[in-house]
C-alpha positions as CSV (number, residue, x, y, z in Angstrom):
1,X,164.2,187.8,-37.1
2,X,164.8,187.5,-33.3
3,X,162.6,185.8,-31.1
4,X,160.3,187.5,-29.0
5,X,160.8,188.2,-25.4
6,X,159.9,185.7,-22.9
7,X,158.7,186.3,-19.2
8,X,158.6,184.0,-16.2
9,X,155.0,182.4,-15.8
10,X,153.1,184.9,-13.8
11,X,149.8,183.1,-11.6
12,X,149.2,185.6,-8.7
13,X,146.5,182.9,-7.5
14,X,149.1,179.8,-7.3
15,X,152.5,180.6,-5.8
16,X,153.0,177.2,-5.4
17,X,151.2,173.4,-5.7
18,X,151.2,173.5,-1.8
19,X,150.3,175.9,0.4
20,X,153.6,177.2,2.2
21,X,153.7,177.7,6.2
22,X,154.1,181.4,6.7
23,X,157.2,180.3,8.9
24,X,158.6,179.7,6.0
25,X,158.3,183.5,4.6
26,X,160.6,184.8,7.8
27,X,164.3,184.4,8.2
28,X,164.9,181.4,11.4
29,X,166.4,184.9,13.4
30,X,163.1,186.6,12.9
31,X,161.8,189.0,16.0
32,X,158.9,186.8,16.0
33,X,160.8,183.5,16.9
34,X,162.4,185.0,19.5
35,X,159.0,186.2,21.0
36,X,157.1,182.6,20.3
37,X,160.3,181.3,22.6
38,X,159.6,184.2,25.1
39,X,155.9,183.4,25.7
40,X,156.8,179.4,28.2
41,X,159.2,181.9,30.2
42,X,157.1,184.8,30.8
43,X,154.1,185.2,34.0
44,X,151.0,185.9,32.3
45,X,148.5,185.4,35.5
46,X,147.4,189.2,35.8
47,X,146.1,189.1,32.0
48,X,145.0,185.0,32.0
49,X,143.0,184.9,35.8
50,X,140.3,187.5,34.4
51,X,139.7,185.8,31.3
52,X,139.5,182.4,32.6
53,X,136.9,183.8,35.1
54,X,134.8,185.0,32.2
55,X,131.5,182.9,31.0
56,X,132.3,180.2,28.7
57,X,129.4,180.8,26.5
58,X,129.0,182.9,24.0
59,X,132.2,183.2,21.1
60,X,135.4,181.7,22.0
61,X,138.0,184.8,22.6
62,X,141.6,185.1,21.8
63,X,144.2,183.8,23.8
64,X,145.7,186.7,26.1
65,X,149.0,185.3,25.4
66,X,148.7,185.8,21.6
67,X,147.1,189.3,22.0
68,X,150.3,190.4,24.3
69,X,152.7,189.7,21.9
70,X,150.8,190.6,19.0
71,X,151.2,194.2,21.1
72,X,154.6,193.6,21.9
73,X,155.7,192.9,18.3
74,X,153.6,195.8,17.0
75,X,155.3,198.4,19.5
76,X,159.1,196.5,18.8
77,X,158.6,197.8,15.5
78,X,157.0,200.8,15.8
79,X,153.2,200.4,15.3
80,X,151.1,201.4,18.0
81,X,147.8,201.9,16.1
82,X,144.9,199.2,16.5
83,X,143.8,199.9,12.7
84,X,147.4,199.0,11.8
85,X,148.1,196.1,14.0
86,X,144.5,194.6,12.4
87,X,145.8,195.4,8.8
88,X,149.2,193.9,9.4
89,X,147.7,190.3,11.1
90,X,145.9,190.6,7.3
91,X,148.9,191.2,5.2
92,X,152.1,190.6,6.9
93,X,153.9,187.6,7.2
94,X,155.0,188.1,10.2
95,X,152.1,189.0,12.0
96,X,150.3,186.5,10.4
97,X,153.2,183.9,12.0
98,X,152.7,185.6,15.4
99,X,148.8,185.0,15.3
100,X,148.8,181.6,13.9
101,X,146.7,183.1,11.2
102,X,144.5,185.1,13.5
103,X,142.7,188.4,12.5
104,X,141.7,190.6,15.5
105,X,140.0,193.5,14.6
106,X,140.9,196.6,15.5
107,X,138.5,196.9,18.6
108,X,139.0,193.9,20.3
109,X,142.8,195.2,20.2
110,X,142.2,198.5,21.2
111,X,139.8,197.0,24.1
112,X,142.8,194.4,25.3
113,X,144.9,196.8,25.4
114,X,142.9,199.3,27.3
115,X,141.9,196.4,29.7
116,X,145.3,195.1,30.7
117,X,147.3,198.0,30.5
118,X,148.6,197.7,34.2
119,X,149.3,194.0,33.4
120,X,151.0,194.7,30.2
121,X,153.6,197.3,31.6
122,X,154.7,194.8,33.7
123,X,155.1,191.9,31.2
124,X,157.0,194.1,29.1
125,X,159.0,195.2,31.8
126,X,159.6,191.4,32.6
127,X,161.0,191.0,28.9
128,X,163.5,194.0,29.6
């Protein structure tokens, strides 16, 4: 009689004993490394001197710099939609990396966006 097959342990809710970095998901010549480098050399006063002149009460907003290249990476690779981009900063590694483990939702994308649009054609065209 032959033994009965045998599969690899299989705990969907423990990958591992300690909780990995997401860095560690992405290859060390991932997109999102290169854009993490980009954000010391890049001039982000037209998108940071409005939001620094908001109120500081109320909720604490995201940081301009990490909404710009959440857009940029989104558009590098094809994904313009605010729906998606939210989606993606829930399930994809690399967004998730890009964010530090933020979750903007679809409207306070869509409203950045909207917002800084002059600001952000030039940053982009800065990166080209």
């Amino acid at each position: 009689m032959s033994k009965p097959k045998t599969f690899r342990p299989w705990t969907p809710g423990q990958t591992s004993l300690m909780p990995p970095s997401p860095i560690d998901w992405l290859p060390s010549d991932h997109l999102v490394f290169f854009l993490l480098e980009l954000v010391e050399e890049l001039d982000f006063g037209l998108i940071m001197s409005p939001a620094r002149q908001k109120d500081a009460r109320g909720e604490k907003g995201y940081d301009p710099r990490m909404l710009t290249l959440l857009l940029l990476y989104a558009y590098c690779i094809g994904m313009a939609s605010s729906r998606k981009i939210e989606r993606a900063c829930h399930e994809d590694a690399a967004f998730r990396v890009l964010t530090g483990n933020q979750q903007p939702d679809h409207s306070r994308i869509s409203d950045f966006r909207r917002r800084h649009l002059g600001a952000l054609e030039e940053l982009f065209v800065q990166i080209l």
